[in-house]
C-alpha positions in Angstrom: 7.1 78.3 3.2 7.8 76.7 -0.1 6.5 74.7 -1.8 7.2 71.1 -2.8 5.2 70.3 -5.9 3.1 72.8 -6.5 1.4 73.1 -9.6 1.3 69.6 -10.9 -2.2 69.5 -9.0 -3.6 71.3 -11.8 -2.7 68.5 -14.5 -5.4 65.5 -12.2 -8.7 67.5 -12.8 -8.2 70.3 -10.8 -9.4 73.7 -11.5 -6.7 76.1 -13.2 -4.7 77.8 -10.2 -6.1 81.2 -8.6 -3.0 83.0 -7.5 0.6 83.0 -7.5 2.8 81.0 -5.5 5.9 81.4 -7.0 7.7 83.8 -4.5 7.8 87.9 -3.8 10.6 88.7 -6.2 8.6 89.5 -9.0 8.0 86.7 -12.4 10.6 88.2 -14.7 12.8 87.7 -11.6 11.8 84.4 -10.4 13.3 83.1 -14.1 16.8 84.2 -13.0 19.1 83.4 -16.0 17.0 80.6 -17.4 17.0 80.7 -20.7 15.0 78.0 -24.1 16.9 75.2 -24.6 18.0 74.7 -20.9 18.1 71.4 -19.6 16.9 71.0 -15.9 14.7 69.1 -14.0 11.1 69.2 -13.5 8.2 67.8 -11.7 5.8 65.4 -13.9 2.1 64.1 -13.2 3.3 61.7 -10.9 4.9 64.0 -8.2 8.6 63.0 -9.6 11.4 64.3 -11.2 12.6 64.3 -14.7 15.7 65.6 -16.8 13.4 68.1 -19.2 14.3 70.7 -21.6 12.6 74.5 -21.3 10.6 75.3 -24.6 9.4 78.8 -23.5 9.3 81.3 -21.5 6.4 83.7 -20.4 6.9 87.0 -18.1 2.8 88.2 -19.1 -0.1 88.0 -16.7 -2.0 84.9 -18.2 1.2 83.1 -17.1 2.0 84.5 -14.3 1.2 81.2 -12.5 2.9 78.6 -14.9 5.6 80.7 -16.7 8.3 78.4 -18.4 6.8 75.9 -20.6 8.9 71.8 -20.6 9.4 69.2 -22.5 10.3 66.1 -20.5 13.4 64.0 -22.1 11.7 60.5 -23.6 8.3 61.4 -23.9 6.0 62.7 -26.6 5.0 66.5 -27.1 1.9 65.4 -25.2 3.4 65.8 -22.3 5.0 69.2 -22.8 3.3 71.9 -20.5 3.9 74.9 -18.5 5.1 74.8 -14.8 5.7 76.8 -11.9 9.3 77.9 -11.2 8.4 75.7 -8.0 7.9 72.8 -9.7 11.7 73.0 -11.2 15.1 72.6 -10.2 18.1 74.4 -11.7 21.3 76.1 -10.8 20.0 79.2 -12.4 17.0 79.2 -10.6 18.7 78.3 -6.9 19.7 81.4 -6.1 16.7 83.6 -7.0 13.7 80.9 -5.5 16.2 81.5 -2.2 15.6 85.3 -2.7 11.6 84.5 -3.2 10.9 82.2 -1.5 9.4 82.8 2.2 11.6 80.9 5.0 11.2 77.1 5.2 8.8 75.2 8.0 9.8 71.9 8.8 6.5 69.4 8.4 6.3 66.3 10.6 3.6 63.6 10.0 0.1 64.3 12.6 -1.3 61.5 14.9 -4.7 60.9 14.9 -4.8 61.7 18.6 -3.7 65.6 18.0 -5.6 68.0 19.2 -7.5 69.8 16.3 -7.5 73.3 18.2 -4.0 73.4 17.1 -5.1 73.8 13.9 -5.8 77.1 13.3 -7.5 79.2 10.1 -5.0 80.0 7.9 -1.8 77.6 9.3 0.2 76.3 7.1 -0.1 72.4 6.3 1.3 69.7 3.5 -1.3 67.4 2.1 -0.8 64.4 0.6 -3.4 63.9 -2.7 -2.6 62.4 -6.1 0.7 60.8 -5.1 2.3 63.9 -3.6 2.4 66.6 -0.8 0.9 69.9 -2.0 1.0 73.0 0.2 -2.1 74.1 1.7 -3.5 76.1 4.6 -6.7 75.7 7.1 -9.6 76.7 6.0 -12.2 75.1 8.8 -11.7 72.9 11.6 -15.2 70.6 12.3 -15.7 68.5 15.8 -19.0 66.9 14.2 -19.0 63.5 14.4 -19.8 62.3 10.7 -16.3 64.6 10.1 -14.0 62.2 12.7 -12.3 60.6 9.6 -12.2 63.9 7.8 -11.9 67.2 10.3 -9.9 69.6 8.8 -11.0 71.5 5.8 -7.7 72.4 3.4 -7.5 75.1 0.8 -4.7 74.6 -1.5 -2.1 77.1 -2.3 -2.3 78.3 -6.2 -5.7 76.6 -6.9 -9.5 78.0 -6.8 -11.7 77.6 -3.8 -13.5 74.1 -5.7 -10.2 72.9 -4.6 -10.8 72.7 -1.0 -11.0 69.7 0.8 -12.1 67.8 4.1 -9.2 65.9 5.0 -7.9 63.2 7.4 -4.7 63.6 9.8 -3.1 60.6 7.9 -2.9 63.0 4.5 -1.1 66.3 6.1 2.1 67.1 7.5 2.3 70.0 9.8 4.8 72.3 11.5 5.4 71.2 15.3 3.5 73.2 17.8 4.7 75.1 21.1 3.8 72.0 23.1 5.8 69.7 21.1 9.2 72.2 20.5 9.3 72.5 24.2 8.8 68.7 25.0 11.2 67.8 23.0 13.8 69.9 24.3 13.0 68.5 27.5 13.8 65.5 25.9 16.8 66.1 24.9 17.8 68.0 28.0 17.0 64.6 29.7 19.4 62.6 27.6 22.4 64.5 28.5 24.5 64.2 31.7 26.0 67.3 33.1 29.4 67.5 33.2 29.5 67.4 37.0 27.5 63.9 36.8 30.2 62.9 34.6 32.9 63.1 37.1 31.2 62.2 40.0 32.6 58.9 41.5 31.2 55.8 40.2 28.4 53.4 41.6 25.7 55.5 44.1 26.9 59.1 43.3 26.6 58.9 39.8 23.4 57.1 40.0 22.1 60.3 41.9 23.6 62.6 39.7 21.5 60.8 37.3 18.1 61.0 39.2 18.5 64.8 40.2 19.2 65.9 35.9 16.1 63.9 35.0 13.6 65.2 37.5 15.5 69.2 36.4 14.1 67.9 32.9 11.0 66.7 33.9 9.9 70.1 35.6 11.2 72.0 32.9 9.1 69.9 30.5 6.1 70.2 33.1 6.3 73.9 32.8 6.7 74.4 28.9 3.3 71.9 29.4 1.3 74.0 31.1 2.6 77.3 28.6 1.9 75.6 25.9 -2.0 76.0 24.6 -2.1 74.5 20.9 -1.0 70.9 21.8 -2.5 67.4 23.4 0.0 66.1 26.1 -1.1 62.4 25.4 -1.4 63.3 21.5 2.6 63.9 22.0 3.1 61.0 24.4 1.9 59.0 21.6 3.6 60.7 19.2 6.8 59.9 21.2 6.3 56.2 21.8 5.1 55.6 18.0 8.6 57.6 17.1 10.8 55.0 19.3 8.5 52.1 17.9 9.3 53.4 14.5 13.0 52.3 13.8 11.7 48.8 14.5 9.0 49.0 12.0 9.7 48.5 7.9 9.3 51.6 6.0 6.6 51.4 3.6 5.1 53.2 0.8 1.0 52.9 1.8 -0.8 51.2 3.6 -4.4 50.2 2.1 -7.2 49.5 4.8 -9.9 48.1 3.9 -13.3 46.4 5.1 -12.4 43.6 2.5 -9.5 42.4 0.8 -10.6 39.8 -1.9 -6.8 38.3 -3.4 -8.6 36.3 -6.0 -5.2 34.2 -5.7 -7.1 32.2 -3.4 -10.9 31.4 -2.5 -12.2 34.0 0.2 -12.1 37.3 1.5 -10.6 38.9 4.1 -11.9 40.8 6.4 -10.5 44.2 8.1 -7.5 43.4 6.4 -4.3 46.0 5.0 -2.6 45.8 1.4 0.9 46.9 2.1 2.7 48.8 -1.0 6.2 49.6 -1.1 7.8 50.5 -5.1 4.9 50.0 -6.5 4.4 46.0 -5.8 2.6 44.2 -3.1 4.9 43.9 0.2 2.4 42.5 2.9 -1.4 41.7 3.5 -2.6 41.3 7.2 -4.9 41.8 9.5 -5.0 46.2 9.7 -4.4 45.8 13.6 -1.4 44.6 12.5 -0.2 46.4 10.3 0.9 49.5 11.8 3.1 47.4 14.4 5.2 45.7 11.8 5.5 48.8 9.4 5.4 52.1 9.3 3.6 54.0 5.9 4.2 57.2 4.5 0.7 57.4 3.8 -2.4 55.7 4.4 -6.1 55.0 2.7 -9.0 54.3 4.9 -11.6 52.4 3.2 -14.0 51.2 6.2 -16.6 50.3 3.6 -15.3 48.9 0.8 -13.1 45.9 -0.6 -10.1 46.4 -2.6 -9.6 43.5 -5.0 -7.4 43.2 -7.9 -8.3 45.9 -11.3 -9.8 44.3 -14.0 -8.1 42.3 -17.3 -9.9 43.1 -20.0 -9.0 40.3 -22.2 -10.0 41.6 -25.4 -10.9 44.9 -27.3 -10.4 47.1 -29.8 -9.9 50.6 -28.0 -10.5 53.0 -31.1 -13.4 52.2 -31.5 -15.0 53.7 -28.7 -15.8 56.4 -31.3 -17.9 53.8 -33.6 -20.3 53.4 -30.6 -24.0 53.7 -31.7 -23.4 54.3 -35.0 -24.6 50.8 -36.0 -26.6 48.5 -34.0 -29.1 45.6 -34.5 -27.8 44.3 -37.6 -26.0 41.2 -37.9 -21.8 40.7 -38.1 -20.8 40.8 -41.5 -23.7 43.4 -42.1 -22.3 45.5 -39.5 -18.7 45.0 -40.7 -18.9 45.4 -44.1 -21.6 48.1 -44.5 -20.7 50.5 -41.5 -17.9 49.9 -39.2 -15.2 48.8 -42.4 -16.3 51.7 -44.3 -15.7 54.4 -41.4 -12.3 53.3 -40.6 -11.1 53.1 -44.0 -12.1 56.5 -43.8 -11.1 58.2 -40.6 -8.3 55.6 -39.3 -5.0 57.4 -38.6 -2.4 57.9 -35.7 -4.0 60.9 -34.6 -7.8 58.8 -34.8 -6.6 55.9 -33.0 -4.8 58.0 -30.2 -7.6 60.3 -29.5 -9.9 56.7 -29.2 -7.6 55.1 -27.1 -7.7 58.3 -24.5 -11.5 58.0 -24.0 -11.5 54.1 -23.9 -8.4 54.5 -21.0 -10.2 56.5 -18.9 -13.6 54.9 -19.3 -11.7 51.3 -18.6 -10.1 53.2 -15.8 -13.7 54.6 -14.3 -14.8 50.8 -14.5 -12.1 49.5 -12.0 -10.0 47.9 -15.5 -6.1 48.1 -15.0 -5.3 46.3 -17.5 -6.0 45.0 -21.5 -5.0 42.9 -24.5 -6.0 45.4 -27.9 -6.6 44.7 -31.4 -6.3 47.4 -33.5 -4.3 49.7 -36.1 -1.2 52.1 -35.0 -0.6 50.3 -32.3 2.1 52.9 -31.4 -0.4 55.4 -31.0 -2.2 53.5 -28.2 1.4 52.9 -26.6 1.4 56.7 -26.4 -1.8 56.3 -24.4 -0.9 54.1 -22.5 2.3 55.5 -21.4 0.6 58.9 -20.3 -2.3 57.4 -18.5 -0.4 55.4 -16.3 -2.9 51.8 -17.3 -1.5 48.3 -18.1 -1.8 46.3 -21.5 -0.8 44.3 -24.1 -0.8 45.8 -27.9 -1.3 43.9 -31.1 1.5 42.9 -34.0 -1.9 43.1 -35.6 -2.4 41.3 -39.3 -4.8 41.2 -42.2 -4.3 40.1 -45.5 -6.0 43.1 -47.5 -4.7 46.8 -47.6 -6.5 48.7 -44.7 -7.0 52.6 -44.8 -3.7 54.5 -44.7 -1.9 51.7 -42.0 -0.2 49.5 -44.9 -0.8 47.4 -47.8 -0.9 43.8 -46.3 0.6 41.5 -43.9 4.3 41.9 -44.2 4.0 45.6 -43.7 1.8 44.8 -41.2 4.2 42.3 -39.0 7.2 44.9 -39.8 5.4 48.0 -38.7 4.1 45.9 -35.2 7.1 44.6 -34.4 8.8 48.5 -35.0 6.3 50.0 -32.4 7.5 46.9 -29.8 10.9 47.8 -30.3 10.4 51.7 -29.4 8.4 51.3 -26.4 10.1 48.4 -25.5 11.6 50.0 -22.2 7.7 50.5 -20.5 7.1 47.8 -18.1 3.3 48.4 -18.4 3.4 47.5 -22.3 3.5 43.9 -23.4 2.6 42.5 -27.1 0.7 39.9 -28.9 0.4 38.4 -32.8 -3.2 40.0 -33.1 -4.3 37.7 -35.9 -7.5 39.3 -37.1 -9.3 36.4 -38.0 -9.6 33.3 -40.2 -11.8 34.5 -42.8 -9.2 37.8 -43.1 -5.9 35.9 -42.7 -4.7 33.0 -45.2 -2.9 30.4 -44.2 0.1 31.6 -45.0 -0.3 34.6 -43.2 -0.9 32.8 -40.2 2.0 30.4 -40.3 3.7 33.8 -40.6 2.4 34.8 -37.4 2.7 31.5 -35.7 6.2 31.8 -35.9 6.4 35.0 -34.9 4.5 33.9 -31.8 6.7 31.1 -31.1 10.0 33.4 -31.6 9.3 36.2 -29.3 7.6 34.1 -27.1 4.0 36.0 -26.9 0.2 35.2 -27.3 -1.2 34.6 -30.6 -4.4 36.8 -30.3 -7.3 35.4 -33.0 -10.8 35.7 -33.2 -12.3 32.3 -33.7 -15.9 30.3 -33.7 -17.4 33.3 -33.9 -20.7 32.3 -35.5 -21.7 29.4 -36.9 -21.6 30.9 -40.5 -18.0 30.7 -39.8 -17.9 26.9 -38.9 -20.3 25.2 -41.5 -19.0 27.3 -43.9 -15.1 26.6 -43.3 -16.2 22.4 -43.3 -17.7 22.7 -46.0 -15.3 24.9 -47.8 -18.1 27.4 -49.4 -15.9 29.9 -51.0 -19.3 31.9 -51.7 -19.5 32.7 -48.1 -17.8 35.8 -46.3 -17.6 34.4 -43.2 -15.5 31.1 -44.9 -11.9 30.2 -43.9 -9.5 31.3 -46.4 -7.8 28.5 -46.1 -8.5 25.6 -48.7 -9.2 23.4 -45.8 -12.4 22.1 -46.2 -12.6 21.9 -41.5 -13.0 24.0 -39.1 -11.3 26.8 -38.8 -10.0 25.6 -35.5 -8.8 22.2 -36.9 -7.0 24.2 -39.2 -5.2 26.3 -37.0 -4.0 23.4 -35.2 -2.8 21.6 -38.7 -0.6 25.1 -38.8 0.6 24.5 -35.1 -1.3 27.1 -34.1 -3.4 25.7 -31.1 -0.8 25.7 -28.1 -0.7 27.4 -24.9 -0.1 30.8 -26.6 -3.5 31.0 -27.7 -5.5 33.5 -27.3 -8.8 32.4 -28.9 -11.6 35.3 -29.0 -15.3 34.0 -28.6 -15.7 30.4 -29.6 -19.3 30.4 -29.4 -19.3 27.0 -31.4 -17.2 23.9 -29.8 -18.0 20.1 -29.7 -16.8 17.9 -26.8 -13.3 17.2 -29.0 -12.7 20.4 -29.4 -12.6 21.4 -25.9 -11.0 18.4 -24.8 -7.9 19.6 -27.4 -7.9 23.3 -26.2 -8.0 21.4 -22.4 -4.9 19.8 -23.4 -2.9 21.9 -25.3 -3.4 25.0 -22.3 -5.2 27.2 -24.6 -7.3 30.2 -23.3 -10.5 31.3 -24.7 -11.6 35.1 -23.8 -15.6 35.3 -23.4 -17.5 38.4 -24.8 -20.9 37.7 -23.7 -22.4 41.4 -24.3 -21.1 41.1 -28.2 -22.3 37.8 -28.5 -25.3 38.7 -27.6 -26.1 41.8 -29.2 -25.0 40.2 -32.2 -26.7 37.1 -32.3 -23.5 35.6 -32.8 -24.1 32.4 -30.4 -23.0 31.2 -26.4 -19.7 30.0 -25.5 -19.5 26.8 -23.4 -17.9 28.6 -20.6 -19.3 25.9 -18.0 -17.9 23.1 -20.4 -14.8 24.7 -20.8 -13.9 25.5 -17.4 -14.5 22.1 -16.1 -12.6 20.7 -19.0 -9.7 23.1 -17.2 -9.4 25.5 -20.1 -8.6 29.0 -18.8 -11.2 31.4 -19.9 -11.2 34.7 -19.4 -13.5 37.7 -20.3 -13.3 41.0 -22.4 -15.9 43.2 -23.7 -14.8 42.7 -27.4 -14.7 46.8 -29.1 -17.3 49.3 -27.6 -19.2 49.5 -31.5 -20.5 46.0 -30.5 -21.0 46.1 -26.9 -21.4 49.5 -26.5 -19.4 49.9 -23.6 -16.0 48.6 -21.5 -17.8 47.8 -18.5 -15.8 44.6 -17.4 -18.2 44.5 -14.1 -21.0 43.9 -16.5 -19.2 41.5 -18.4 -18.5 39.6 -15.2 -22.1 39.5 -14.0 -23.6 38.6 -17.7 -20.9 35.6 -17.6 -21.6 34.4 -14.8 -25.6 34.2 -15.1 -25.8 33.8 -19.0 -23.2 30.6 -17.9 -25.5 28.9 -15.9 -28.7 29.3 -18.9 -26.6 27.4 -21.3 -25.4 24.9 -19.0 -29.0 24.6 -17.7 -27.3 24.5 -14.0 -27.6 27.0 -11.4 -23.9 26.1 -9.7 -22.3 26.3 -12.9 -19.6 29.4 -12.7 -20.1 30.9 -9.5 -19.4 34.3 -8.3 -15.8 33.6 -6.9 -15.1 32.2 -10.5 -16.7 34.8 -12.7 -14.3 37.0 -10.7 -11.3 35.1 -11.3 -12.0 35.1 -15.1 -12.7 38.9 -14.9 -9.0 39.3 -13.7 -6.3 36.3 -12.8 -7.5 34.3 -15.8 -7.0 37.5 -18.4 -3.8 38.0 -16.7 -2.8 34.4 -17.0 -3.7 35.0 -21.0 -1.1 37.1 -21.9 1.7 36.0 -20.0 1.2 38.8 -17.0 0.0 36.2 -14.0 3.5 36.3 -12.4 2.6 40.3 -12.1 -0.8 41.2 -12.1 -4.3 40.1 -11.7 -4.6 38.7 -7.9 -3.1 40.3 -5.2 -0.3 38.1 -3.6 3.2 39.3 -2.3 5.9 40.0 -4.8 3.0 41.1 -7.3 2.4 44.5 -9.0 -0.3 46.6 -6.4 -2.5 46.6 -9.6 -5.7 47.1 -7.9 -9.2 48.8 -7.4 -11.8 49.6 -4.3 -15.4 48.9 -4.5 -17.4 50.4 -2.2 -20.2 49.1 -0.5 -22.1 52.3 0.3 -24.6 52.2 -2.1 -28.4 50.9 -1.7 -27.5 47.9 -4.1 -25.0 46.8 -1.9 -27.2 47.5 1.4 -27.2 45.0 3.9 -23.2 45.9 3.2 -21.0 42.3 3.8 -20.5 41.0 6.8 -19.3 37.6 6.5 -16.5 35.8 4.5 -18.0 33.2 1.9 -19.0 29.9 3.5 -19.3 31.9 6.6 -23.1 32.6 6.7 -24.3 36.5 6.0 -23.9 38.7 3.3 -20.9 37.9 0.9 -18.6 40.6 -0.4 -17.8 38.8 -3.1 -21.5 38.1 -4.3 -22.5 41.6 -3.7 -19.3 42.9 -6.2 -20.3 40.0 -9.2 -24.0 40.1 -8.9 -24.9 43.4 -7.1 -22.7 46.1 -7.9 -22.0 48.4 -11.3 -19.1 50.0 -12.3 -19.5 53.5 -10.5 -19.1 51.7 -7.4 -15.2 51.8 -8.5 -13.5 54.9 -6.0 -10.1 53.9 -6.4 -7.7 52.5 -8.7 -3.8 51.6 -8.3 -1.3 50.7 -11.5 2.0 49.5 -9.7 1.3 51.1 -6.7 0.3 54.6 -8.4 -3.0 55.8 -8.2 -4.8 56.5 -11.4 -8.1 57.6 -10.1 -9.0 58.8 -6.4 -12.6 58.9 -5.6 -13.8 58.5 -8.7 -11.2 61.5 -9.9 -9.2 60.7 -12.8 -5.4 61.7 -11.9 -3.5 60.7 -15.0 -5.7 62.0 -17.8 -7.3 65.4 -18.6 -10.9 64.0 -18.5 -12.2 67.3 -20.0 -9.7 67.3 -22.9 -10.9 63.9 -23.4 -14.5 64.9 -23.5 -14.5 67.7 -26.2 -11.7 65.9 -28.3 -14.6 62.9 -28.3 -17.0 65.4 -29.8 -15.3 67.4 -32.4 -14.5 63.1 -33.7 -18.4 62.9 -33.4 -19.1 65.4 -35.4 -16.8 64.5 -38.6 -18.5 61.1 -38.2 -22.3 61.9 -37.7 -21.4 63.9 -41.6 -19.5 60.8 -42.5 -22.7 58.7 -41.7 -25.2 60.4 -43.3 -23.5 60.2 -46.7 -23.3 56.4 -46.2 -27.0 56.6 -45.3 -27.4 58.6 -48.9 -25.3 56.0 -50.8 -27.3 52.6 -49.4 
């Protein structure tokens, strides 16, 4: 059999294939008359089809497996790589995969009912992982009872035995059995009236006639029954009835059953309930016994002991600087600015920096259950190119700053142009939205931020600021102490708050990072003028920089949301420790123990960043008619043990509580993007996690040298 998208498997962490698959007509063969510069089509990460362009050709051993080498039309040289002849489709390959290939088998989808002696070593099967079919064969078949979700063991064709698999029957398709071919011949026999029934005389005759062809079908379906000896006769029955049902029921894409489904959108959780995805958005959610009877899923993910809840919005960060981690710590702000982090990007910051950072900070965001995030940071384009391969959600800085910085430009204006140049290229991926990313007030004049306003206002996008930061950066600003680092550069002699309000500044666009200091006034004016502040509770903390009012704020009706500020002052972009440390740190500076409960802490962690930058119509809760951006927590784990049992209010242990106060990051199993999955139990599908890993340490060692001469210079 052929098969139908083999060899993309090896681009989601899988082990490099073991043998070929290609055909028996020899490689130089297989290639036909395709020739460089040829444009056909061929399969990408995502199981899909895309116009590409052949780069090379190989006919030696080493390639034996992946011998003609793509570029896909509209994407970056990142995603050039070599495929099997499989995985393509050209006229000049048509004829010759016909003459290699083995004949076809027709696949149908298995009920659950099916009996598993059917399934024999070494029979052929499809299975459905990483968003497409792959061709496989049995390996084992297991009766035990802790395999009933997962009985058959897979091996899949072209890949290593690390590979193989224990698998469910609502991931394969397999061919029809004796049983079923001679059932459903019956079948058919049984819907057609011989000829002499035809012309017999109407009313009892015909009626007769009728009777005597359906009981010649039902004996000769009774006989191919008891012939048959790899089938289940109620498996088929089933079968049968669900395949009448089925024109009835809506075609879906997935259905996602779960223990819990927590929309966020509203108070609560939902118990045993089904996410129903169909192109990538949110169709249904209902009760799982439901589900099936209303529509009818090409596949399906059983989660009997987890909740799925909406990904994470990380509010802010600075993405790059996942490679700054550890390198300075326990110092104060402008100490740590000025004498480490400033110095180390001036050096190191390029496009080739800044993309390399923003791979590792994807897939650790993606690891941590975060589909989404607003970034500050240089080269922009490059993180678009990040995000554009990995599959994630987020919004990208116009970022300004009013003094030259490393090789990105010499000031502001070059800064806006070059921003609003990276917009305009990507600006055909829905998964890429912008901001102004005003740097700060100490770093922006006034002019540069009037600059910015109006850029906000114009395109009609968040102005992204830090602001309040410390309390250096308040009494200084008042009192206009030009002396002062962390002063305003405005002449201004207010807060730098009031001052970006006297520049029209302070509206529902913005986007204000940390405001650790805020009288009554001022959260009454953000309150009214729909502003959002984004909480960083692990920078704050670490350095010393002060608490945010969150409890103040929120029942003021400000939206706040939460981001784990840049990983060289967290150290990490763990968003469920964010939303824990919110939550409790909260109630300390409010001195109240109700103040930002669990349900809201979660809310902040994703509705409220969505509702930030704009993307609340299409992410952050799950609610019909929304992108299926979401994640699965699972509950199998001794810190979740009791696991929930009872919505909140209910009485009994809370799902809800036991995700915000109870469970860590590497509870995460699965995470969606607009109904795609980016990471399968724990597996990262759309990045090369190993790439990732020794790209991270060849950037470590340039900057261990680069901070040991800073070490010899202070």
């Amino acid at each position: 059999f052929w098969p139908r998208a083999c060899g993309s498997r090896a681009r989601a962490d899988r082990p490099a294939p073991g043998r070929v698959v290609c055909g028996r007509s020899g490689l130089q063969g297989m290639l036909g008359e395709l020739a460089i510069g040829d444009r056909l089509r061929a399969i990408h990460t995502d199981g899909k089809f895309y116009g590409a362009e052949v780069l090379d050709l190989a006919t030696t051993a080493d390639r034996k497996n992946a011998p003609v080498k793509v570029h896909f039309v509209g994407y970056g040289p990142e995603d050039d790589t070599w495929l099997p002849v499989s995985s393509l489709r050209s006229k000049k390959l048509k004829s010759v995969m016909k003459q290699g290939a083995a004949p076809r088998i027709t696949f149908h989808d298995v009920e659950e009912s099916t009996d598993l002696s059917q399934f024999e070593p070494g029979a052929p099967l499809q299975v459905f992982a990483d968003g497409v079919y792959y061709c496989a064969t049995v390996v084992e078949v297991s009766t035990a009872k802790r395999r009933a979700s997962a009985p058959i063991k897979v091996h899949f064709m072209g890949y290593t035995d690390d590979s193989d698999e224990w698998v469910g029957f609502d991931r394969i398709q397999a061919k029809k059995s004796a049983r079923s071919k001679a059932k459903a011949k019956a079948r058919s026999q049984a819907t057609e009236v011989p000829a002499a029934a035809a012309e017999a005389p109407r009313g009892k005759a015909k009626a007769k006639a009728k009777q005597k062809a359906k009981a010649k079908a039902k004996t000769e379906a009774d006989e191919a029954k008891g012939s048959a000896d790899d089938g289940d006769s109620d498996g088929e029955q089933e079968e049968e009835a669900d395949a009448e049902g089925s024109a009835a029921r809506i075609p879906v894409d997935e259905f996602v059953n779960a223990a819990w489904v927590i929309p966020v959108e509203t108070d609560g959780a939902l118990k045993d309930h089904t996410v129903i995805v169909k192109d990538g958005k949110i169709l249904d959610i209902l009760p799982t016994t439901e589900a099936s009877k209303k529509y009818r899923g090409k596949r399906t993910t059983k989660l009997p002991n987890a909740a799925v809840m909406p990904g994470f919005v990380n509010a802010h960060t600075h993405t790059p600087m996942v490679y700054l981690r550890g390198v300075s710590d326990d110092i104060p702000l402008r100490e740590w600015l000025e004498g480490t982090i400033w110095p180390l990007e001036f050096k190191f910051v390029n496009h080739e920096f800044v993309k390399d950072g923003a791979d590792l900070a994807i897939t650790e965001m993606l690891k941590g259950g975060t589909t989404a995030f607003n970034d500050m940071y240089w080269y922009p384009e490059a993180i678009c190119e990040s995000v554009a391969k990995s599959g994630i959600r987020a919004a990208l800085g116009i970022i300004a700053i009013e003094f030259p910085f490393g090789s990105y430009g010499s000031g502001p204006d070059e800064y806006f142009a070059k921003g609003q140049k990276a917009r305009e290229l990507f600006a055909n991926e829905p998964r890429i939205s912008w901001t102004v990313a005003l740097h700060a007030p100490y770093t922006c004049s006034d002019a540069t931020i009037s600059k910015g306003v109006g850029l906000s206002k114009e395109l009609d996008m968040p102005l992204h600021i830090h602001l309040h930061e410390t309390n250096a950066e308040v009494e200084d600003s008042k009192a206009g102490n030009k002396d002062s680092q962390s002063c305003h550069m405005s002449e201004e002699k207010c807060t730098p708050l009031a001052n970006l309000k006297r520049l029209g500044a302070v509206n529902k666009r913005l986007v204000a990072v940390h405001m650790n200091y805020l009288t009554d006034e001022e959260i009454q004016l953000l309150a009214a003028e729909g502003s959002t502040v984004v909480h960083c509770p692990s920078s704050g903390l670490k350095l010393a920089s002060g608490f945010c009012r969150v409890g103040d704020l929120l029942k003021a009706g400000v939206n706040v949301a939460l981001g784990t500020d840049g990983a060289s002052s967290n150290n990490t972009l763990d968003m469920m420790a964010e939303m824990k440390l919110a939550a409790i740190l909260a109630k300390a500076v409010a001195k109240d123990a109700s103040a930002v409960p669990a349900q809201q802490a979660m809310r902040m962690a994703t509705l409220n960043g969505a509702r930030a930058l704009g993307l609340d119509a299409v992410t952050g809760s799950l609610a019909v008619g929304k992108d299926a951006d979401m994640i699965a927590v699972d509950f199998d784990s001794p810190p979740t043990w009791p696991a929930p049992t009872a919505a909140p209010g209910e009485g009994g242990f809370d799902p809800i509580t036991h995700i915000v106060y109870s469970s860590t990051r590497d509870q995460v199993t699965n995470v969606w993007v607009k109904g795609r999955r980016l990471m399968r139990q724990r597996r990262i599908l759309s990045m090369d996690v190993d790439e990732v890993r020794q790209v991270a340490q060849k950037w470590g060692e340039k900057i261990t040298e680069a901070c040991a001469e800073l070490k010899q210079k202070k």
